[in-house]
C-alpha positions as CSV (number, residue, x, y, z in Angstrom):
1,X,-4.8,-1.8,-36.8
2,X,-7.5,0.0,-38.6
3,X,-7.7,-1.2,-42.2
4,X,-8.5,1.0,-45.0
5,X,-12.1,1.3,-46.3
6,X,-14.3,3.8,-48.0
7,X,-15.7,4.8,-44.6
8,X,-12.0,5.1,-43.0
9,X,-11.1,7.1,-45.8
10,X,-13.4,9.9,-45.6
11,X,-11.7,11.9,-43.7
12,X,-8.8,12.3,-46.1
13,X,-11.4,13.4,-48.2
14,X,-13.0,16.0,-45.8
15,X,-9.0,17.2,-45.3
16,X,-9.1,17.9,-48.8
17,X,-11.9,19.9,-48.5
18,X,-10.8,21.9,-45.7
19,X,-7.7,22.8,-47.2
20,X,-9.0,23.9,-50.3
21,X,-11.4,26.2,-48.3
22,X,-9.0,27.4,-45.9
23,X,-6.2,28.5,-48.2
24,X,-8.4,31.2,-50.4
25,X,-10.4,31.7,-46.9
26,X,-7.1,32.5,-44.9
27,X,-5.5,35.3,-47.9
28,X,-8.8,36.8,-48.7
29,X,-9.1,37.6,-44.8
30,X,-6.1,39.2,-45.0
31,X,-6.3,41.3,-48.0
32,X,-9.6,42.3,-46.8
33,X,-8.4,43.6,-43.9
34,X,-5.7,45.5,-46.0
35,X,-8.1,47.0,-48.1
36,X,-6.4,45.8,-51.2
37,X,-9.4,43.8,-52.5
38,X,-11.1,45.3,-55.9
39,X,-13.8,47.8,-54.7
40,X,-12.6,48.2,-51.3
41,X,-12.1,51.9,-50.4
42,X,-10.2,51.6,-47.3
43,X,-8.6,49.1,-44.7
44,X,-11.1,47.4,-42.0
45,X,-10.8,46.8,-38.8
46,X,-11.1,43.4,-38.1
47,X,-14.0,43.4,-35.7
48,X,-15.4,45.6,-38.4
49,X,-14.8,42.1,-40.8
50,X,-16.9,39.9,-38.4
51,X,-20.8,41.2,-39.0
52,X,-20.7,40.7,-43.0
53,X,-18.5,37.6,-43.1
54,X,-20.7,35.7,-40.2
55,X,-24.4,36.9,-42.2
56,X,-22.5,34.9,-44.7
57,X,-21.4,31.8,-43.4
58,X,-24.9,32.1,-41.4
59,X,-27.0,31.6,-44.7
60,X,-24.3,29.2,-45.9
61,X,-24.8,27.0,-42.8
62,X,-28.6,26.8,-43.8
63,X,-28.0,26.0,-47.4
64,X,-25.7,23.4,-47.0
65,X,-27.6,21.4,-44.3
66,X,-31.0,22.1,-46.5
67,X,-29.2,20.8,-49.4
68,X,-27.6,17.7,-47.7
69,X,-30.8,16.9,-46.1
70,X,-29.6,16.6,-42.6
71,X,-31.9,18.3,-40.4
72,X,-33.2,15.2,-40.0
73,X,-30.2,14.2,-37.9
74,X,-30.9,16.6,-35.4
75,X,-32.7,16.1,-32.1
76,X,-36.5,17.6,-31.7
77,X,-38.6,19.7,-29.5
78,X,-42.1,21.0,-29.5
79,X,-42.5,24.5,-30.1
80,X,-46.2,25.7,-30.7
81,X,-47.3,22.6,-31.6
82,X,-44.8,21.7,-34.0
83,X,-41.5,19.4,-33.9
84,X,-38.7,21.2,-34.7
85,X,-34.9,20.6,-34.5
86,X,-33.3,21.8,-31.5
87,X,-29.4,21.0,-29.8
88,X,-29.2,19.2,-26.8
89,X,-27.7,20.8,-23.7
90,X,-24.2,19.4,-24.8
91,X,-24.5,20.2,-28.6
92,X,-25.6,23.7,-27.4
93,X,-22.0,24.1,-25.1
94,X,-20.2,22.9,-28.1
95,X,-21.5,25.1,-30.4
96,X,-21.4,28.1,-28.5
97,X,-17.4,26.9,-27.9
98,X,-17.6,26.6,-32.4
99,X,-18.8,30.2,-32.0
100,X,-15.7,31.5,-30.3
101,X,-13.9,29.5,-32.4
102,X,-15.1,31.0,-35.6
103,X,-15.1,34.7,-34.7
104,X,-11.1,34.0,-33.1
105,X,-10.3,32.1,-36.3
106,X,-11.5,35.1,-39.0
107,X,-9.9,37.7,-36.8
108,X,-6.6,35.9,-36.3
109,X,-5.9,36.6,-39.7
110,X,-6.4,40.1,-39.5
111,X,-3.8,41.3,-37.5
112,X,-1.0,43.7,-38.3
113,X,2.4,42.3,-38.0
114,X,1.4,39.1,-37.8
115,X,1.8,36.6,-40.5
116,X,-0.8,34.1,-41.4
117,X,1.5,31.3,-40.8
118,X,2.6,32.1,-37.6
119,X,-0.8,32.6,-36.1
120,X,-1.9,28.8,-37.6
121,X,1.1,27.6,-35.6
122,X,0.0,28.9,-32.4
123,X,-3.2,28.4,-32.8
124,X,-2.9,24.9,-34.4
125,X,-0.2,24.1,-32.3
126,X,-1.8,24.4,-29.0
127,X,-4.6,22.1,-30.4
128,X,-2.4,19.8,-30.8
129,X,-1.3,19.5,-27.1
130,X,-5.0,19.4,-26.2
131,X,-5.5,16.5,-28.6
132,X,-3.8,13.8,-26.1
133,X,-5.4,15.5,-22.7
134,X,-8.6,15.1,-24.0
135,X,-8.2,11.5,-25.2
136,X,-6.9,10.9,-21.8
137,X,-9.7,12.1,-20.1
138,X,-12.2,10.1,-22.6
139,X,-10.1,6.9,-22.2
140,X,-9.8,6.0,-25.6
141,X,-6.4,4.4,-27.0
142,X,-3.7,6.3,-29.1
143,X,-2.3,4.5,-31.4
144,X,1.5,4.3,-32.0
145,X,1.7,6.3,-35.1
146,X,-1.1,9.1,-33.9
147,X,1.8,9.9,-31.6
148,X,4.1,10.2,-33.9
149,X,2.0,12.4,-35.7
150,X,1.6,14.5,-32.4
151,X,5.6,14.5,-32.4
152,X,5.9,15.6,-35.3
153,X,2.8,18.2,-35.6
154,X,4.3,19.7,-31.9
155,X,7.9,19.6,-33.8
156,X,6.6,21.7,-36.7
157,X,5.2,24.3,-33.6
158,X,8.8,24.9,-32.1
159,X,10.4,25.4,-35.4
160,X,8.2,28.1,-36.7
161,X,8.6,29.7,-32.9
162,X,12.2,29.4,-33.2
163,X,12.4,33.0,-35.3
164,X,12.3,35.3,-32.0
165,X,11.0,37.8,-34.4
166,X,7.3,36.4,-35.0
167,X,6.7,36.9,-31.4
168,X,5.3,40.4,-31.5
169,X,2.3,39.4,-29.7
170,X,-0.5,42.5,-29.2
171,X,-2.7,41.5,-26.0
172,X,-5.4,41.6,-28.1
173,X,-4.0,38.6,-30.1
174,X,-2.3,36.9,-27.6
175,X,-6.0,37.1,-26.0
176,X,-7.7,35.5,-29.3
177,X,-5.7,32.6,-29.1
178,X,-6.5,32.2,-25.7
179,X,-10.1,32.4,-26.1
180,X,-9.5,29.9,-29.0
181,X,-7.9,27.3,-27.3
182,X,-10.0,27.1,-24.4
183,X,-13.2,27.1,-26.6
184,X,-11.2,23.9,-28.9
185,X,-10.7,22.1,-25.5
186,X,-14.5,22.2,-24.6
187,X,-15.9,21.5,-28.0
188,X,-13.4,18.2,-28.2
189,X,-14.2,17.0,-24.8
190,X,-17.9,17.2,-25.5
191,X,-17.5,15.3,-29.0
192,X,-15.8,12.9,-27.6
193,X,-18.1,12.2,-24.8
194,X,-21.3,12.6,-27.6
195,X,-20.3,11.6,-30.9
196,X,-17.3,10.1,-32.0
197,X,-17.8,6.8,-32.9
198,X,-18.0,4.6,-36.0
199,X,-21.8,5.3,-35.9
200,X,-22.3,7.8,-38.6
201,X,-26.1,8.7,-37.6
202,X,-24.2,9.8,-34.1
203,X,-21.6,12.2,-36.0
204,X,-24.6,14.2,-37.9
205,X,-26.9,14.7,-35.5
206,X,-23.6,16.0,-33.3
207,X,-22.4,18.4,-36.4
208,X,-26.2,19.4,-37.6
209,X,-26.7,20.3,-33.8
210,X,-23.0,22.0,-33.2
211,X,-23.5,24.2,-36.4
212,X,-27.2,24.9,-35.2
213,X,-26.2,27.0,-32.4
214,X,-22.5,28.2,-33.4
215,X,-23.0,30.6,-36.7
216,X,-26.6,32.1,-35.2
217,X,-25.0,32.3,-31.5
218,X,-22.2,34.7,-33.0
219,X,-24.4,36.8,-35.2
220,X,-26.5,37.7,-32.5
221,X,-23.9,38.5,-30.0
222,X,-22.3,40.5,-33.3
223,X,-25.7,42.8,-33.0
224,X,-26.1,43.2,-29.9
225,X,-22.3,44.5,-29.7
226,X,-23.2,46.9,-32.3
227,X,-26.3,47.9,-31.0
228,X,-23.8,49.0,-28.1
229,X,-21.7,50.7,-29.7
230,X,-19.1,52.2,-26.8
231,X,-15.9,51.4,-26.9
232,X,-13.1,50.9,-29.9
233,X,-13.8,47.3,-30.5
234,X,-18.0,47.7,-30.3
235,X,-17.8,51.1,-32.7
236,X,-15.9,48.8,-35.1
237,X,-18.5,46.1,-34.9
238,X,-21.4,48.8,-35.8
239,X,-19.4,49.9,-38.7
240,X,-19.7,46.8,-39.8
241,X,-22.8,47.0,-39.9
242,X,-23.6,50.5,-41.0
243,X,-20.7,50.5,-43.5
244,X,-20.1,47.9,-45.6
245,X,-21.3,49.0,-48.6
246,X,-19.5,52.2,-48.6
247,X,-16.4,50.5,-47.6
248,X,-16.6,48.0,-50.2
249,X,-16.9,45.1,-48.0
250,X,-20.1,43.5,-49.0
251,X,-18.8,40.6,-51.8
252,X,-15.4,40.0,-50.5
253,X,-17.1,39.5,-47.3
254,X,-19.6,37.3,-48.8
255,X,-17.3,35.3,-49.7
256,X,-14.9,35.1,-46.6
257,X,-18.0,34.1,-44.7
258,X,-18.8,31.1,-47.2
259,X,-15.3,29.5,-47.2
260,X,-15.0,30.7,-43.2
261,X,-18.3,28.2,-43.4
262,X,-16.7,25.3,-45.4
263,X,-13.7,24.9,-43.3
264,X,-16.0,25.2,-40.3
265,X,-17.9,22.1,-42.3
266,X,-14.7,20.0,-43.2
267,X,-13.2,20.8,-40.2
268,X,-15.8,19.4,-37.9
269,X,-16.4,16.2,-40.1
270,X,-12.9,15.5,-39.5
271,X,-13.1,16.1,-35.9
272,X,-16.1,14.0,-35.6
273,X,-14.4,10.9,-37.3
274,X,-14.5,7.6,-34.7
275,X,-10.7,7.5,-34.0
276,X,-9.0,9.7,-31.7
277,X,-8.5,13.2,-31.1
278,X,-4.4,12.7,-31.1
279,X,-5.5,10.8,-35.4
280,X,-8.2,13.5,-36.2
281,X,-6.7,16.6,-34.6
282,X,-3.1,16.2,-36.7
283,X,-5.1,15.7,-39.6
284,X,-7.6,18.7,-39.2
285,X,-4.9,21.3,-38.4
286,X,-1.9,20.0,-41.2
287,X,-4.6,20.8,-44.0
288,X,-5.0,24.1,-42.8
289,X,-1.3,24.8,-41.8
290,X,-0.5,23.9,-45.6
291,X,-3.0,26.1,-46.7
292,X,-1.7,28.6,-44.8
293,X,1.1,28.0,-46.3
294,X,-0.2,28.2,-49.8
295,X,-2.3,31.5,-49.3
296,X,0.9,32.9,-47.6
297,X,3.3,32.3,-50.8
298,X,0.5,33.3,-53.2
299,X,-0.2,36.6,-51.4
300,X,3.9,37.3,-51.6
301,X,3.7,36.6,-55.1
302,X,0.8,38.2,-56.4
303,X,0.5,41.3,-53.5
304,X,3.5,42.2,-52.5
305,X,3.3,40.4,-48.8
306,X,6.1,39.0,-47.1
307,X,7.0,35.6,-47.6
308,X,7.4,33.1,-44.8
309,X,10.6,32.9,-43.0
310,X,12.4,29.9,-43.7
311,X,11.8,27.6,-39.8
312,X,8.0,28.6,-40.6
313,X,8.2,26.7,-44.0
314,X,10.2,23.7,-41.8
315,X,7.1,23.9,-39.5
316,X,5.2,23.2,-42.4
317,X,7.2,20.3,-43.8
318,X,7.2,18.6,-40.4
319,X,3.4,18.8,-40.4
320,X,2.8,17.2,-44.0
321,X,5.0,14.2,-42.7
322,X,2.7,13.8,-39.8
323,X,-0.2,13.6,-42.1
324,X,1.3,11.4,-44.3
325,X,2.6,9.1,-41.0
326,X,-1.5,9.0,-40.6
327,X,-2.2,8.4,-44.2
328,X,-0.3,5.2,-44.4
329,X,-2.8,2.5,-43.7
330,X,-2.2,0.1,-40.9
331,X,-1.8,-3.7,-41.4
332,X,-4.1,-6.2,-40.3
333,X,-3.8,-8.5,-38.1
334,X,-1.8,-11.2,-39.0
335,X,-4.6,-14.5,-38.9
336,X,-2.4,-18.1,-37.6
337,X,-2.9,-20.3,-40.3
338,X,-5.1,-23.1,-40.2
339,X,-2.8,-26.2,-38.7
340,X,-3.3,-29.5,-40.9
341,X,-5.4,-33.0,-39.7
């Protein structure tokens, strides 16, 4: 079994990282969209979230990789002479797949009618189920207790469902989560094939690549949207653009769009990490379910939201078993003793 050290245990610290970017990230996304953050003059649309809150997570992406020195990592190409960093065709796919991922993520949570909670269970949920296919098709070993996690984590997904209420699904959301899915299915694969292994120089050059194309790949389909303009879902994206500082928009978005980039940081080094996807995946999507969970009960205590219903809470519960199912270390292998002259 794989014995704890400081390398095996940084992903617990990277799922605390997530979680404590996700839980602000996930009720500040939804208050924004509600207009009932300080300054905000009315209620956005959340297409009309996307333009400010990816600018932001866009120069956050920058910062952080400047300041961590990773560029490095990356792969080159010359460009007019010089050597500069550049994704390789897989690293490009996945990113693109990140980009999806972000923009479906941010507007998830802006939905009317739809809790926070519930959305993270469909969403995380079905990444779960992917988790095993993809290890399948990468032929790498589950261990016992990564099932059990998966067990557990897929447990938590039919008791949140089980309150026939939370399924007041708009096509537009039901088509989010689509698009969400599918995107989590390619990026896995390809990180599995590409980078995860025990060799950290493999991981960082993967994530410095990945976040590369994902964050400037979305703001520049974000413009040329806008600079389109038809149609209810474009119109909102120029306003985006075009309003946000009469709308109020400009710091809280500022904000969503950094923590929307520190989960997207967290959540990839945890992804990345050499075990498999049906180990990393439980991990990545319990620290943001709890969050979830945390950001939902603070926004029904402090502004006026609804509260979870009770199964979503048991959903919740079942998930921070199956982390802490992962978090126990495994033993070693016991060694025969050494037999006497």
């Amino acid at each position: 079994m794989h014995s704890p050290s400081p390398k095996g245990a940084r992903i617990w610290a990277y799922a605390f990282g997530y979680f404590a970017c996700y839980a602000p990230y996930s009720a500040l996304t939804k208050l924004m969209s509600q207009g009932h953050l300080p300054g905000m003059t009315r209620a956005v649309d959340g297409f009309e979230v996307l333009p400010i809150t990816t600018f932001a997570s866009l120069v956050g992406m920058v910062v952080f990789i400047s300041a961590a020195r990773w560029w490095k990592h990356a792969g080159r190409r010359r460009l007019l002479g010089l050597q500069i960093p550049a994704p390789s065709r897989w690293t490009l796919l996945s990113g693109l797949a990140t980009a999806a991922i972000i923009a479906t993520t941010t507007l998830a949570y802006t939905f009317d009618g739809l809790s926070i909670v519930f959305m993270m269970l469909l969403m995380r949920g079905g990444v779960l189920v992917i988790a095993p296919i993809v290890d399948l098709f990468s032929k790498r070993r589950v261990k016992d207790r990564s099932w059990i996690a998966l067990g557990l984590s897929f447990a938590a997904l039919v008791a949140a469902v089980a309150d026939t209420r939370s399924f007041a699904l708009t096509v537009i959301a039901a088509i989010d989560v689509a698009v969400y899915l599918a995107s989590y299915f390619v990026r896995l694969r390809f990180m599995s094939k590409m980078a995860k292994s025990e060799e950290r120089e493999d991981s960082l050059r993967y994530f410095v690549e990945e976040q590369m194309v994902a964050t400037p790949a979305i703001f520049l389909a974000l413009v040329v949207g806008a600079a389109i303009g038809r149609g209810e879902v474009l119109h909102a994206l120029r306003l985006g653009f075009t309003d946000a500082w009469s709308t109020g928009t400009i710091l809280p978005g500022i904000v969503v769009g950094l923590l929307s980039q520190g989960t997207g940081v967290f959540g990839a080094l945890i992804l990345l990490d050499g075990r498999e996807n049906v180990f990393c995946v439980p991990v990545n999507r319990a620290s943001s379910m709890l969050a979830g969970v945390l950001s939902t009960g603070a926004l029904a205590v402090f502004a006026g939201g609804k509260p979870s219903p009770v199964m979503e809470l048991v959903g919740a519960g079942l998930m921070l078993v199956a982390v802490l199912v992962l978090a126990v270390p495994g033993r070693k292998p016991r060694v025969p003793a050494a037999q006497g002259a």
